[in-house]
N, C-alpha and C positions, 0 to 999 in steps of 0.2 A: 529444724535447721537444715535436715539433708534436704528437706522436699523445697526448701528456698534456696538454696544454692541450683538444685536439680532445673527449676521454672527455670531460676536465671540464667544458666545456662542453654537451656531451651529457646527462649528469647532473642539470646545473644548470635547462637548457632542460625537460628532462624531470620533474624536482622541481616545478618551479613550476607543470605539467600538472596532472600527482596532488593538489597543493595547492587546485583549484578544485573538483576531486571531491570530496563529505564521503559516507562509507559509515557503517554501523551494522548489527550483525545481529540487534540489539533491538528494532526495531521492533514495535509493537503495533497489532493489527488485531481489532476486537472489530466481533462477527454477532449482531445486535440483530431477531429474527421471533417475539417476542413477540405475545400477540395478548391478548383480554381472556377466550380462553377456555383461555389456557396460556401461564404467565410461563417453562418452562422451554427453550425454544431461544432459547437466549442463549448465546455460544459466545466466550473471547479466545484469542489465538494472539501468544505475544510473543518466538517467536523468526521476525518477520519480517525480511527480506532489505532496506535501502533505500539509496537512493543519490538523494542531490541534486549538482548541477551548477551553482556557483556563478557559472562566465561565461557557459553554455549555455543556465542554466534549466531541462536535463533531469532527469527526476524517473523514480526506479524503484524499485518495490517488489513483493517477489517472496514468497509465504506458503505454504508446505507445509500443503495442504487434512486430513491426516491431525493437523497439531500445533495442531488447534483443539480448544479444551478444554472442554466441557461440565459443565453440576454432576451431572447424571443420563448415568453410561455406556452408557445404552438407548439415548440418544439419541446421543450421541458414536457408538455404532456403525453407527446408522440413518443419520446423516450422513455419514460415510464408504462405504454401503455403494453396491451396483451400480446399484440403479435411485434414488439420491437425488443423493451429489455423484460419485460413483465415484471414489474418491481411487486405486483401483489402477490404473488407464486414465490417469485426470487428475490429478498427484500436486500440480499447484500452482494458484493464482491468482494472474496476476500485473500487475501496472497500470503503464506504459510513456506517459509525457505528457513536458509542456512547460508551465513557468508563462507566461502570459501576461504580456502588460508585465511584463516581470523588470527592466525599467532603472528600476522603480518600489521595485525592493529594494534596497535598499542592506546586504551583507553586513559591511561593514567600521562600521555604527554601530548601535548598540543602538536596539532598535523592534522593536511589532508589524504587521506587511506583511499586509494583508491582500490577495489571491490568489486567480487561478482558475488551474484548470491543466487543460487539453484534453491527452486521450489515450487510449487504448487501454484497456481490462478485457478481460483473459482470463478467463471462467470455464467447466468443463469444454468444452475447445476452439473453445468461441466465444468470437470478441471484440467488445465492440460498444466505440463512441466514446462518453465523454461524460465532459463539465465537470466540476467540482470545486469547490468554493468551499474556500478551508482560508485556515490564519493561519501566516507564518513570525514565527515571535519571536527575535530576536537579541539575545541578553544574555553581557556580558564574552567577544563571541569565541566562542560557546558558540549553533549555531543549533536551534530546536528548530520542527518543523511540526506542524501539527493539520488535520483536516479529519475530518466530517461528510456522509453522502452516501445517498441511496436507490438500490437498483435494481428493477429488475420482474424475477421470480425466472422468469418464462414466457421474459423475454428469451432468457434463457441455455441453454433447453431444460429449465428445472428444474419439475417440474409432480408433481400425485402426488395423494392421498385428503388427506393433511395439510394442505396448503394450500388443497384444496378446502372442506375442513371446516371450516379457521376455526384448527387449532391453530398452523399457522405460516404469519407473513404474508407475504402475496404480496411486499408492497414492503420488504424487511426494511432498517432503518438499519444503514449502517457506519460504523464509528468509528476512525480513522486516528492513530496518533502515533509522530516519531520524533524520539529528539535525538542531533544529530551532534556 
């Protein structure tokens, strides 16, 4: 009797953990280095990896660099390939933070939260820190995040003739969304 009460317990303690976690493996990650002398490196990828943390405020999103999708396959293999993102070497990008004032969200009532969140970018194996501006929207129990964000393509070791040239831009915008 103790050792079924004790499981149940266990269980229940345990359930209400998982319940603060919301996963997705939808998420959408679109690569925006259009420039005005070449609209086509534009690249989405929506079977990203994410996880928010409703009492932690932990935030993580993880994107397989090979399942970004391009309209020109010239380009999709150029970006994959050894001296561009090297997706064989570096098979992910992945982004590891924390919302700031998270006791500013309130998950349990419908609203849009607007949010920064500090953390980590991995790209091919470098990581640098930085900020996030994004918006949680909370509608019927149903959380869904957005965010908006530049990097500098030199940061990450990523450098090359195309970017010098003007066809893909240095500071290319990313576009972030998931709903849990």
């Amino acid at each position: 009797m103790k050792k079924t009460i004790l499981v149940l317990a266990l269980a229940v303690f345990s359930g209400s953990l998982f319940a603060q976690a919301l996963t997705t493996s939808s998420a959408s990650v679109s690569f925006d280095a259009t420039t005005p002398a070449d609209a086509l490196p534009k690249a989405d990828n929506k079977t990203v990896i994410a996880s928010i943390n409703k009492t932690t405020g932990e935030v993580m999103f993880e994107a397989a660099v090979s399942n970004f999708a391009f309209s020109n396959p010239k380009i999709q293999e150029h970006f994959n390939a050894a001296n561009w993102m090297n997706s064989a070497s570096f098979p992910k990008f992945t982004f590891s933070g924390k919302i700031d004032k998270l006791n500013k969200v309130k998950f349990a009532k419908d609203g849009v939260y607007k949010v920064t969140v500090t953390g980590n970018l991995t790209v091919k194996g470098v990581s640098k820190e930085i900020k996030v501006p994004g918006t949680i929207t909370v509608a019927g129990g149903k959380v869904a995040v957005a965010a908006a964000f530049t990097i500098t393509l030199a940061d990450f070791g990523i450098t090359g003739q195309p970017i010098d040239g003007g066809k893909v831009a240095k500071q290319p915008k990313i576009t972030v969304s998931a709903q849990f």
